[in-house]
N, C-alpha and C positions, 0 to 999 in steps of 0.2 A: 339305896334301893328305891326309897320314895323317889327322892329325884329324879330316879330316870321314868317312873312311872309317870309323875307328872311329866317330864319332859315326851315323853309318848304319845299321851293325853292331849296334850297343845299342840302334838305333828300332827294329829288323827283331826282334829277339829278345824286346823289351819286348812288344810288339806280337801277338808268335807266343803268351808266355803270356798276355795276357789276352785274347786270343781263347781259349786253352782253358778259363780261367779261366770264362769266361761262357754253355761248352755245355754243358748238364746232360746228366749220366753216362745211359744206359740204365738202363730201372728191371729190377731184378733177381727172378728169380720167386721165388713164397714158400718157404721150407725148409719141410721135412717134407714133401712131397705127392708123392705116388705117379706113375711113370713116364705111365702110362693114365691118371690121372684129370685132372678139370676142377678148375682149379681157381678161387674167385670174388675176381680182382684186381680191384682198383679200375679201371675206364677211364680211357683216359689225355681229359685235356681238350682241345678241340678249339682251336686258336691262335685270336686278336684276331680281327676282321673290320676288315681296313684302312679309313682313312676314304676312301681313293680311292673302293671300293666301294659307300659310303653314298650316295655324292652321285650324284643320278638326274640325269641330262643336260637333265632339262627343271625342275632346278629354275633359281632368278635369284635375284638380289643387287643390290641398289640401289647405284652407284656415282654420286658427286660428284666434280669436278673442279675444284678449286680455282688459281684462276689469280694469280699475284702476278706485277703488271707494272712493271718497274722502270727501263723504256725512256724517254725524253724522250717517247714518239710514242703514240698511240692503237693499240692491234693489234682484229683481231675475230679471234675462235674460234670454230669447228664443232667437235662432234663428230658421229661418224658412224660406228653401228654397221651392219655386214652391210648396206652401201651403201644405207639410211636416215639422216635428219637423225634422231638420238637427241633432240633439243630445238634452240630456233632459237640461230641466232649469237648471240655477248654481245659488244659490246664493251667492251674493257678499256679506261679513260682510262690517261693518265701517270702512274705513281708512285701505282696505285690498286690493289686487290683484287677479284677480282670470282669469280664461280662460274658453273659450267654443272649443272643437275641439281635435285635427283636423276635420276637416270634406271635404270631399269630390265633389266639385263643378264643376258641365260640363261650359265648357266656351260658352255656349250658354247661361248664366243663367246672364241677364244683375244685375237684382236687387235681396237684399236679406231684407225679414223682420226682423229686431227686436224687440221682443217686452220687454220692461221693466213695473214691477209691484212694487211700494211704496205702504207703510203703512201713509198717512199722519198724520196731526196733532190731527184732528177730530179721528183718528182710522176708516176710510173709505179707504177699498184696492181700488189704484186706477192702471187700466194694461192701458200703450200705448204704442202701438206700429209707427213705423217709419220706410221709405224704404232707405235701404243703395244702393249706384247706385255702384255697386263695379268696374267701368271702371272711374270714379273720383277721388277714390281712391288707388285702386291699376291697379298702371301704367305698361305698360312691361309685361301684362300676360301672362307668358312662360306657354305649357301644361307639366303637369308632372313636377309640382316645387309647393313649400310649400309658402304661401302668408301668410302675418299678418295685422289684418286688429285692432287696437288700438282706444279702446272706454273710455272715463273719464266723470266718474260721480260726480257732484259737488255740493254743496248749495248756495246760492246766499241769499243775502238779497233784496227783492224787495224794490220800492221807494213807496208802502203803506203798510211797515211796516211786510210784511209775509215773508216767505219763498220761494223761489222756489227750483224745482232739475232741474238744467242744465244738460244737454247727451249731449255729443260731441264726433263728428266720428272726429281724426285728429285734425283737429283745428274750423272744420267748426261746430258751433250749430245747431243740428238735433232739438232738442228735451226740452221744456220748461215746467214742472208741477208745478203746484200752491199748495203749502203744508200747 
């Protein structure tokens, strides 16, 4: 327990100099210059302009969505921006690759739906859909550049014995159906 108190100790202090380390000092006036007069310092330069500010809310970004299906079963996908069909269903065969897109997305458009549809075991179609937050996963949103946004569909075996389809955006699990 000591240990780590020290070791918290040395992150806290480490920390404290190079944060002073890294504010530049006030600039100092010139010597020699008279109480009253003017005198002609350089101006100080005005900070970066963030790139938040660059990006105009009606610019867009061509986003693809790359779907790898690795289920025994055929799935179909929608996507669906601001409750439009962004392009028609695909379906994905078994143990196949497939794409939705490009399609065209203003960067004002935080989230996009997916919806996926299985044939379970029973032979009852089942559709769910899920929100993709596309600022989680696509980082760097330049306007006017092509994005890929990588979806994998998978089967699982559950611990009572069924099946489920696993969707996963990336690496993170969206999406759980019971087959």
């Amino acid at each position: 327990m000591a240990k780590l108190l020290c070791f918290v100790a040395v992150l806290l202090v480490a920390s404290a100099i190079l944060a002073e380390a890294h504010t530049a000092p006030a600039p100092t006036p010139p010597t020699g210059s008279k109480p009253g007069s003017k005198s002609t310092a350089a101006p100080v330069p005005a900070p970066a302009p963030s790139v938040r500010g660059l990006i105009k809310k009606s610019a867009t970004f061509s986003l693809k969505c790359i779907i790898h299906n690795l289920a025994d079963r055929s799935l179909t996908f929608k996507l669906v921006i601001q409750r439009k069909d962004a392009a028609k269903a695909v379906v994905a065969k078994a143990k196949q690759w497939t794409a939705i897109g490009p399609v065209t997305v203003g960067c004002k458009v935080p989230v996009v739906q997916l919806y996926v549809t299985v044939k379970t075991n029973k032979g009852v179609v089942v559709t769910k859909s899920f929100p993709v937050k596309l600022a989680a996963f696509l980082k760097n949103i330049v306007p006017k550049s092509s994005k890929a946004l990588v979806v994998t569909a998978s089967e699982v075996k559950s611990l009572l014995g069924g099946k489920k389809l696993v969707i996963k955006v990336g690496r993170k699990v969206e999406l759980s159906v019971a087959l």
